[in-house]
C-alpha positions in Angstrom: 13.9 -9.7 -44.5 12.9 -7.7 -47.7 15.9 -8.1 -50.6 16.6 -6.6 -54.0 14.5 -8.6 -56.5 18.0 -7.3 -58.8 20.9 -7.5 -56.9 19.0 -10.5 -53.8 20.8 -8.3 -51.5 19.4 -7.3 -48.3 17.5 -3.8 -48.4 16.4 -3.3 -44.4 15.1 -5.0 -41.8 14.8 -3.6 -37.8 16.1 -5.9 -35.0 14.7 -5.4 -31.1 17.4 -6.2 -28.5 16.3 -7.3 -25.1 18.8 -5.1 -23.3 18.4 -6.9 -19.8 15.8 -10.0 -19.4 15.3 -11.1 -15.4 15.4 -15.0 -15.1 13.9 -15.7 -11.8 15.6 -17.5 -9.5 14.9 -21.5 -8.9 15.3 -23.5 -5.6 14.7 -26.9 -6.7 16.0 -29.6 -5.2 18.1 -32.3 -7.6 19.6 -35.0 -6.7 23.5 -35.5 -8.2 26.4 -38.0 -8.0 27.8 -36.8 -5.0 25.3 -38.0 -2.1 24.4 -34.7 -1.8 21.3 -32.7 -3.1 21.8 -29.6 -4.7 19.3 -26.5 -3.8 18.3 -24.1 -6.4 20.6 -23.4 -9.6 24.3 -24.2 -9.3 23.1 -25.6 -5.5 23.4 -21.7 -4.9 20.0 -20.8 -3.5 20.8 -19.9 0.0 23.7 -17.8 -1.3 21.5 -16.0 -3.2 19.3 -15.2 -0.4 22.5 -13.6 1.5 22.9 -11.7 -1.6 19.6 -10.3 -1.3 19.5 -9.8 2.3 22.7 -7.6 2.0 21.6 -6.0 -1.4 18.0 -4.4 -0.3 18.3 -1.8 2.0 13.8 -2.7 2.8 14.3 -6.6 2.9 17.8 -6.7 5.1 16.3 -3.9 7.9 12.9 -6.3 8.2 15.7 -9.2 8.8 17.3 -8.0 11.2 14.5 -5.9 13.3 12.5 -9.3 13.1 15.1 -12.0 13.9 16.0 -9.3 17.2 12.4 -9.6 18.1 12.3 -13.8 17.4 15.1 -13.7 20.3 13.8 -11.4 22.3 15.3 -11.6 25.4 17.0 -14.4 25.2 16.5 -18.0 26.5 15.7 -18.3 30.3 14.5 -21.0 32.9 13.9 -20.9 36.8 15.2 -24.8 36.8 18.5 -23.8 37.9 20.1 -27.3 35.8 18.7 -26.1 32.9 20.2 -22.5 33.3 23.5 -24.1 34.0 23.1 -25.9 31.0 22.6 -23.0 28.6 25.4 -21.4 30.0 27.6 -24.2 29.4 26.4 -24.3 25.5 26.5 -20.8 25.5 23.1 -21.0 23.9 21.9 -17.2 24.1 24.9 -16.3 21.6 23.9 -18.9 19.6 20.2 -18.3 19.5 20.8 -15.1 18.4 22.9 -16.2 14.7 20.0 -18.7 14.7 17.2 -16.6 14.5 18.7 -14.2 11.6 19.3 -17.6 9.9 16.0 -18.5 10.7 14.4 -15.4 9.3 17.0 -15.2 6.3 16.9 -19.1 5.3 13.8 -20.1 6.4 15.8 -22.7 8.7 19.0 -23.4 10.6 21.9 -25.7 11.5 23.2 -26.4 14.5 26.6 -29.0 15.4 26.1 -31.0 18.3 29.4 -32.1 20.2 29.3 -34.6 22.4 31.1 -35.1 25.6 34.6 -37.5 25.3 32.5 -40.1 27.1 29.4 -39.2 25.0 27.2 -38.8 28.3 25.8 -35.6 27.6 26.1 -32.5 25.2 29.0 -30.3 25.9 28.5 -28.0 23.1 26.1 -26.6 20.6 27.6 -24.3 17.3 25.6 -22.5 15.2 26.9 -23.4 11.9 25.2 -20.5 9.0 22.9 -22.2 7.1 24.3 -21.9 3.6 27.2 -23.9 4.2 24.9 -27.2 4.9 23.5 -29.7 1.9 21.2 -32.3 2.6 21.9 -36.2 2.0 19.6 -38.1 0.2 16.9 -40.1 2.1 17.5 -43.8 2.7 14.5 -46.6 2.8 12.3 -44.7 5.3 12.9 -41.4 3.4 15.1 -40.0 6.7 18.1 -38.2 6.2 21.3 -39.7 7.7 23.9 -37.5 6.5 24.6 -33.7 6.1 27.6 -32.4 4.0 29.3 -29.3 4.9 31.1 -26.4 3.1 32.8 -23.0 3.5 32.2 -22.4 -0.2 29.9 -23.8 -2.3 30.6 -21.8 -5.3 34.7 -22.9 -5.2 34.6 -26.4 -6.4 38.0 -27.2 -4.8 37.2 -26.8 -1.3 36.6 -29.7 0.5 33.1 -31.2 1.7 32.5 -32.9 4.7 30.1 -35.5 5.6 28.4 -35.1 8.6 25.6 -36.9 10.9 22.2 -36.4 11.3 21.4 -35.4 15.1 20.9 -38.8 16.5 21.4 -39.4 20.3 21.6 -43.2 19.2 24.6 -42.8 17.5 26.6 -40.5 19.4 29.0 -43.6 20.3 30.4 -43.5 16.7 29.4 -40.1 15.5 30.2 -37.4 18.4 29.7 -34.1 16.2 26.0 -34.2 14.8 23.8 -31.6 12.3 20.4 -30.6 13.7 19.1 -29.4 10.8 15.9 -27.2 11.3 13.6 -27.2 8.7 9.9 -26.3 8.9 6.9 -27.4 6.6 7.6 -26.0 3.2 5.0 -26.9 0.5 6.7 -28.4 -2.5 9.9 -28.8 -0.8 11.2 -32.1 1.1 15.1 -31.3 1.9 15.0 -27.8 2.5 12.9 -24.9 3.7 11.9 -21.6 2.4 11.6 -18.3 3.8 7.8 -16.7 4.8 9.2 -14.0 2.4 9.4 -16.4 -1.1 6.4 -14.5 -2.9 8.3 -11.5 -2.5 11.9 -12.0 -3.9 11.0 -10.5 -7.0 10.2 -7.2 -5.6 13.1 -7.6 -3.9 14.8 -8.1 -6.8 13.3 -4.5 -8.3 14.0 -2.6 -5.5 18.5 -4.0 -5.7 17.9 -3.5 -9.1 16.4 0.1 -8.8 19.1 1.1 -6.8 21.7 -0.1 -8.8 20.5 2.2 -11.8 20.6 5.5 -10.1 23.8 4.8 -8.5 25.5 3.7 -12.0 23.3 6.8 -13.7 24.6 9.3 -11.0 28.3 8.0 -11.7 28.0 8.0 -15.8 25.3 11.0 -16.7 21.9 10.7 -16.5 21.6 9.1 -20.6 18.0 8.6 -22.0 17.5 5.0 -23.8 17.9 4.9 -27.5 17.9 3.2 -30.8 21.2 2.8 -33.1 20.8 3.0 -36.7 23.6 1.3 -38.9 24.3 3.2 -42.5 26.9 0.6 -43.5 24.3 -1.3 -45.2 22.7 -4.1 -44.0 24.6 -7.0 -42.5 23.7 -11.0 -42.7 22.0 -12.5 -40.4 24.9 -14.3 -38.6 26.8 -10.6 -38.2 23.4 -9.4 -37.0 23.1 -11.9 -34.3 26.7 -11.0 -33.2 26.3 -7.4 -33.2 23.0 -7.5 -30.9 25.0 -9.8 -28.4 27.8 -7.7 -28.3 25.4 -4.4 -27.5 23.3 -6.9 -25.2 26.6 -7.8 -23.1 27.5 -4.2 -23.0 24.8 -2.1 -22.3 22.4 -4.2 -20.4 21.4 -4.2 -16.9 21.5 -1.8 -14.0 25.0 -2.0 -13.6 25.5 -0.3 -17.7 23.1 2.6 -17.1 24.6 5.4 -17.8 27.1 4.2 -20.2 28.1 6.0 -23.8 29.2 4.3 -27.0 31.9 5.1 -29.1 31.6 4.6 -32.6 34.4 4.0 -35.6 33.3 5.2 -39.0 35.6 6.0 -42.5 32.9 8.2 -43.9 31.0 10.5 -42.0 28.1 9.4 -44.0 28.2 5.8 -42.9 28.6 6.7 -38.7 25.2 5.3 -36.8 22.5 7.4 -35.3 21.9 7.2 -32.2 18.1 8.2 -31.7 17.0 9.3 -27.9 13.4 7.0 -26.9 12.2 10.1 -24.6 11.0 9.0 -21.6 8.2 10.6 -20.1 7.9 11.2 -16.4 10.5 9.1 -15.7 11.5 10.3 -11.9 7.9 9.6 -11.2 8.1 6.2 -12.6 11.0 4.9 -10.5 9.0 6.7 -7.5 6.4 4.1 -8.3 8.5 1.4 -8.7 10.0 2.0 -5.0 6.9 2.7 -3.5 5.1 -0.5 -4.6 8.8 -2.7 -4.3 8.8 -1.4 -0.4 4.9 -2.3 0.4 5.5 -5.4 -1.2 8.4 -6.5 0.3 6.5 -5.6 3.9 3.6 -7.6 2.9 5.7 -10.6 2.3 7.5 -10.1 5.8 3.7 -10.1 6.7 4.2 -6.6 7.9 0.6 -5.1 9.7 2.2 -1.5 10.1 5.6 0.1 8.7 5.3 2.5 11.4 6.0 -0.6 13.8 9.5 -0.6 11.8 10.5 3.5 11.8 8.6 4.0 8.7 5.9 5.6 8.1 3.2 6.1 5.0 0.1 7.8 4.3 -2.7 5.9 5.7 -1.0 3.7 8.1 -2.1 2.9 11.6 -0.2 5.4 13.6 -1.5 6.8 16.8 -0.2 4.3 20.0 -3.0 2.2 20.7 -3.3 1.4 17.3 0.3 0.5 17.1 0.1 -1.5 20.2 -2.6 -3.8 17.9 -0.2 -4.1 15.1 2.8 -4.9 17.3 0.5 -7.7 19.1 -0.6 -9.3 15.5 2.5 -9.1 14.1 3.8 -10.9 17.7 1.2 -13.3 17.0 1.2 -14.2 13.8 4.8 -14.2 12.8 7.1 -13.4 15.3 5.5 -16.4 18.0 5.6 -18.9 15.4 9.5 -18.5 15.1 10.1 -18.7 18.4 7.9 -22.2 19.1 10.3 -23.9 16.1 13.2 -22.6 18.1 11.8 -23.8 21.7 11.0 -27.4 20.0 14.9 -27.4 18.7 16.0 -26.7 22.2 13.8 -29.1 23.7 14.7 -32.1 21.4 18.3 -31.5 23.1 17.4 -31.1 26.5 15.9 -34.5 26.4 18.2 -35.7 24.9 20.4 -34.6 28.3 17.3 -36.4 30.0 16.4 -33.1 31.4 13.1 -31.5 31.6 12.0 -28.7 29.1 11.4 -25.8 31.6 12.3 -22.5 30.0 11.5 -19.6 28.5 12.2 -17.4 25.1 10.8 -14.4 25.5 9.8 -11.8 22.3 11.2 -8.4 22.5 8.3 -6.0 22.3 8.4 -3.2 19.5 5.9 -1.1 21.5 6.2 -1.6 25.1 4.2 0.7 27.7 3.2 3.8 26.2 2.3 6.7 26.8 -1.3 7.4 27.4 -2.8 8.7 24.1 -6.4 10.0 23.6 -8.1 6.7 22.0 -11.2 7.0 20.2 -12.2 10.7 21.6 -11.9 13.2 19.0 -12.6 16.7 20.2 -11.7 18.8 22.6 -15.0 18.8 24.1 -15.0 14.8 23.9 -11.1 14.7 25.6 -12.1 17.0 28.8 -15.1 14.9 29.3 -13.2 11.4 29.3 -10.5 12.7 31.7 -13.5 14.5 34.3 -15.0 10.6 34.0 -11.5 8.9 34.1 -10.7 11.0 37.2 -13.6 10.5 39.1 -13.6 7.1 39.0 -9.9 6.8 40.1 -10.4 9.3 42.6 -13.5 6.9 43.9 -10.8 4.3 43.7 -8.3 5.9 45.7 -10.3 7.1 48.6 -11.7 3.5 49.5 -8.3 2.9 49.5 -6.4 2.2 52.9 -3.3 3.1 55.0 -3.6 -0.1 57.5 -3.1 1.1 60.8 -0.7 0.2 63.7 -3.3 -2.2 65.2 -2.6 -4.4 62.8 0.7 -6.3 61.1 1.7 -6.9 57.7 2.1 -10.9 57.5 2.6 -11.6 54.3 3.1 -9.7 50.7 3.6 -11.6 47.4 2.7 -12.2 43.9 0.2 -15.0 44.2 1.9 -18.0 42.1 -1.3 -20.1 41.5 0.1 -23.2 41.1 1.7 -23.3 44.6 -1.6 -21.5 46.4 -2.9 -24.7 47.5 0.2 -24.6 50.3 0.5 -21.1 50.7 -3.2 -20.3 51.1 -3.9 -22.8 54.3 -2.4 -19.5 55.7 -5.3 -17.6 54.8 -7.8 -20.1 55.0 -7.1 -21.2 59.0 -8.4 -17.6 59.9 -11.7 -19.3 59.0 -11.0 -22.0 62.4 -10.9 -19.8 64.6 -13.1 -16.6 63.4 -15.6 -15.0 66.0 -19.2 -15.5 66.0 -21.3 -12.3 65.1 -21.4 -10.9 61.4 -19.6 -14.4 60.2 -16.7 -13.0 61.5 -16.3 -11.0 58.3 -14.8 -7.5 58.2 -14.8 -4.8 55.5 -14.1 -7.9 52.5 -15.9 -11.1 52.1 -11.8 -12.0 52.3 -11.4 -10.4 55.6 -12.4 -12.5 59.3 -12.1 -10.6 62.7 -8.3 -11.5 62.5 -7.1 -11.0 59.7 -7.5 -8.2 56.7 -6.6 -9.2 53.1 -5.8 -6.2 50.7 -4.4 -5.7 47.5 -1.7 -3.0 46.2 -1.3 -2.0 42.6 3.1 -3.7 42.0 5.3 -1.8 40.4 7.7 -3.6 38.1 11.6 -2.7 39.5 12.5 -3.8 36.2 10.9 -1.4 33.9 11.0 2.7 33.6 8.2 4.4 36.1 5.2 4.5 35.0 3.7 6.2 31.6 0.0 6.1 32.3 -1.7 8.4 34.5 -3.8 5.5 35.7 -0.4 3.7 37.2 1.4 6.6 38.2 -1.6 7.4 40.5 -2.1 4.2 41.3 1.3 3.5 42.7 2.2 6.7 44.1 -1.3 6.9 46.6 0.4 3.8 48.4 -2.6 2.5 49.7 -4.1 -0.8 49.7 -7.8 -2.1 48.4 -10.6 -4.4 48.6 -11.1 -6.8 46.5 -14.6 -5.6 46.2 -13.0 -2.0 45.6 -11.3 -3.0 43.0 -13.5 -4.8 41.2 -16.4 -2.1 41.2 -13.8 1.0 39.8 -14.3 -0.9 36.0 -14.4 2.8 34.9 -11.1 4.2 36.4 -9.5 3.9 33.2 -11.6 4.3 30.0 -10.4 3.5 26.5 -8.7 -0.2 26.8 -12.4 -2.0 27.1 -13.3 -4.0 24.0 -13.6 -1.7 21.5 -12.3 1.0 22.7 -14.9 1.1 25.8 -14.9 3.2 29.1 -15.4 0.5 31.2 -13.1 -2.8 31.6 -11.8 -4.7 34.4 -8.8 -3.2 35.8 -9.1 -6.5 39.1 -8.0 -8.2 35.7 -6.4 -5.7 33.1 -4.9 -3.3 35.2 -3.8 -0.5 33.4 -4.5 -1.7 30.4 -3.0 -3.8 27.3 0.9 -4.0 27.9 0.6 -3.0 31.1 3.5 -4.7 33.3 1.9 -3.8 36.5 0.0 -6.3 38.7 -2.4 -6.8 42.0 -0.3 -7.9 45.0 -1.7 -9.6 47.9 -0.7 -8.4 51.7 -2.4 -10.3 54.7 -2.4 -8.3 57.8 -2.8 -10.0 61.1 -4.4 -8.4 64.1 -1.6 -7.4 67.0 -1.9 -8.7 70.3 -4.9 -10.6 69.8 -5.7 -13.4 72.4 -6.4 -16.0 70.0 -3.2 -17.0 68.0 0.1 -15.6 67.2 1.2 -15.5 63.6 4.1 -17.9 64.4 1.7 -20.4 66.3 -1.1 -20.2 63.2 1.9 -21.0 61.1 2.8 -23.7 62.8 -0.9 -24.9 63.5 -1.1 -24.8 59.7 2.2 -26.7 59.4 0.2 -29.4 61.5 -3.2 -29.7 59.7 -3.5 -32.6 57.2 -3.6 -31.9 54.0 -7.0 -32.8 53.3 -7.8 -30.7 55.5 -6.4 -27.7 54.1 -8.7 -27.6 51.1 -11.5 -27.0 53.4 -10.2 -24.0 55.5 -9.0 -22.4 52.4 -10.7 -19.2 51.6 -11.5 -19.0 47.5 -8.4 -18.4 45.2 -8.2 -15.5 43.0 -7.8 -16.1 39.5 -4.1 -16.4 37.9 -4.9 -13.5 35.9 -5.1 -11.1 38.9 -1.8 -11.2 39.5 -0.2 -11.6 36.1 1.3 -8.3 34.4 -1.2 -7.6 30.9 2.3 -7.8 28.9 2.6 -11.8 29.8 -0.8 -12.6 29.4 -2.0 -13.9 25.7 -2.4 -11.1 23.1 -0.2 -9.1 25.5 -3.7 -8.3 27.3 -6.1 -7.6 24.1 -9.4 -8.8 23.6 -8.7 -11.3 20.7 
């Protein structure tokens, strides 16, 4: 600082305050006295992510809109033990805190309670994840204890020591912690969220929000620089004087603020000089616009639009949404769910019960309505639907109304894994069929007894169909060849690879997402004088079962009757 080579006083000097400096937030894991490990500064880290969960309007909708689609529609199984089960643990209640924690935290807790007897799990608690530390690895670097508090941040409360999930010692220990944590890199006791990269913008876009709301409340006040006339102060004073300004005018939560100054002379009050700043309303602009796409990349967002919002640029029509909502399905929401379905499956066998269930994904962009695809024009539009519609209308016409001469045997969903059974039915047609034409009617599946046919399903469970394709489908109540069927590959152009006219519709139906499928009817000719559909039953009843696999006529793939929304990629080429 320049001085008064006469008087060695001080002359002048400038000082630059660092109003409000951002000190990134730190989830390390130390170790301390306690048996516990701490996560993150003052063992605060998952706090903090509540904080910013409930602090950024961006980051806490993606939360919640993701951890909804992680449980979908809840857990499910057609083992009727294992549904009894669930209920008993009330585990769809449960899965639904777990997957908000799992999509806040990166992880979750759960407390196992055993039985009185300790013969089986009675209960299963979600327990939120920021109340649970980590006990420090013994010998074989596995954790045998979790501690447990309502309030990290009051050191007074009381911690409890809890056990690692361990079937072997339920006998002593009959509450348990099965702590979830997935493969974090540089992490061993605890997990972090898919979102890490982006907490800072997170950080910007509380922060952001925070100034206007303080600015809107105080007066909209430029920044500025305060000149002293008092002479100039030592160092030590100095120091104060910036730390006192520093602690009362930094931050979002000051803007806005005035100062009040005390002078005896009016000579000797501080200026207070405005820093104009330019195009400022366009600046925060910016910094909201790049805080919200960064906060959807590190969600691992494909499409905003998926979400309600929508930017310049986006995907937007349907079928393009229909791709974002399966990659996004794929890629995050999928990936979620298997660490949940592994959690519930350690427990079931540790009931000694078999893992047969289900957790289905709820589906952002279910059947849509049909929307023009990769046709442009007018022009382009009209002659898609004259080709669309001629093919269907092929379609339809070769379809039947089976008449009264014969009888409707059997109608069902094939379930390929139990066709070996069901299809001796079928297949015993080919013991007793006619000489002359191989028996064969109007279908290589047909014989001179019996017709097989397939009708497009409706699903009783869903809204009536969107697509013309379905709607026509469904509504002409006939009933087609397999042959049929598999020739129309142009009766519904636009959901081929690539946007193609032609795909198969014997596999794909209607389409990607489509929640129709091909049911199978067997009609049996009436008053025949070869067998009775009771006596071919119970002729089939009678066959060994090596036998069966030789009267069987040909299976149809699994796909043919499977809905396109429960195949993989929900139906889409890869």
């Amino acid at each position: 600082m320049p001085k008064d080579k006469k008087t060695n006083k001080n002359v002048g000097g400038m000082d630059v305050l660092n109003l409000s400096q951002y000190v990134e937030a730190s989830y390390e894991e130390t170790a301390n006295n306690s048996g516990y490990v701490d996560y993150g500064v003052n063992n605060l880290f998952p706090q903090y992510l509540v904080d910013l969960y409930k602090s950024s309007a961006t980051h806490g909708a993606l939360c919640n809109t993701i951890s909804q689609m992680i449980f979908g529609d809840g857990v499910s199984s057609v083992d009727p033990n294992v549904s009894i089960k669930f209920e008993e643990w009330g585990l769809n209640d449960t899965l639904r805190k777990v997957s908000l924690d799992l999509k806040i935290q990166g992880g979750f807790a759960l407390e196992i309670i055993y039985s009185l007897d300790r013969t089986s799990i009675t209960e299963v608690r979600h327990i939120p994840f920021e109340t649970i530390r980590a006990g420090e690895v013994n010998d074989a670097d596995e954790i045998d204890y979790y501690f447990y508090s309502r309030n990290w941040e009051d050191s007074q409360e009381e911690v409890k020591e809890m056990c690692a999930f361990d079937p072997d010692r339920k006998i002593d220990h009959p509450h348990q912690i099965l702590y979830v944590k997935p493969f974090s890199p540089g992490s061993f006791y605890y997990p972090k969220p898919d979102y890490i990269g982006a907490i800072n913008y997170i950080e910007v876009e509380k922060s952001v929000a925070l100034y206007h709301i303080n600015n809107i409340r105080n007066g909209l006040t430029p920044s500025f620089s305060i000149h002293f006339k008092n002479g100039v102060p030592a160092q030590d004073e100095r120091n104060r004087i910036r730390q006192d300004i520093e602690r009362q005018l930094s931050g979002p939560t000051n803007a806005g603020k005035f100062v009040i100054t005390y002078s005896d002379s009016p000579d000797r009050k501080p200026d207070f000089e405005p820093f104009p700043m330019s195009d400022a309303d366009k600046q925060y602009e910016f910094l909201s616009r790049e805080s919200t796409d960064k906060i959807m990349i590190g969600h691992r967002v494909v499409s905003s639009a998926m979400f309600g919002v929508k930017t310049s640029g986006e995907l937007g029509n349907t079928q393009e949404l229909e791709i974002a909502s399966t990659l996004f399905s794929k890629q995050v929401v999928l990936p979620f769910q298997r660490i949940i379905k592994e959690s519930i499956s350690t427990l079931l066998h540790a009931c000694d019960m078999q893992a047969d269930f289900d957790l289905k994904e709820l589906n952002l962009v279910p059947e849509v309505v049909e929307e023009k695809s990769r046709f442009s024009s007018d022009k382009e539009d009209k002659e898609r639907e004259e080709y669309k519609n001629a093919f269907l209308e092929a379609l339809i016409d070769k379809g039947e109304v089976i008449g009264d001469d014969y009888e409707e045997i059997d109608s069902r969903e094939v379930e390929y894994d139990r066709e070996v059974d069901e299809s001796a039915l079928y297949g015993f047609a080919s013991t007793i069929q006619s000489t002359g034409n191989n028996g064969r009617g109007e279908s290589e599946q047909d014989n001179e007894l019996f017709k097989i046919r397939y009708k497009y399903a409706p699903d009783a469970s869903t809204h009536d169909p969107q697509r013309s394709f379905c709607s026509k489908m469904i509504s002409s109540g006939k009933v087609y060849t397999m042959e049929d069927i598999q020739d129309a590959d142009g009766a519904n152009p636009g959901f081929g690879i690539g946007g193609s006219k032609r795909y198969s519709i014997w596999f794909y139906k209607g389409g990607p997402n489509c929640f129709h499928w091909w049911e199978r009817v067997i009609y049996l000719q009436k008053d025949n004088d070869k067998i009775s559909v009771n006596e071919a039953r119970k002729r089939i009843r009678e066959l060994p079962y090596d036998m069966r696999k030789d009267v069987e006529i040909e299976r149809n793939d699994i796909e043919v009757a499977r809905r396109p929304r429960d195949m993989a990629n929900n139906g889409y080429y890869n």
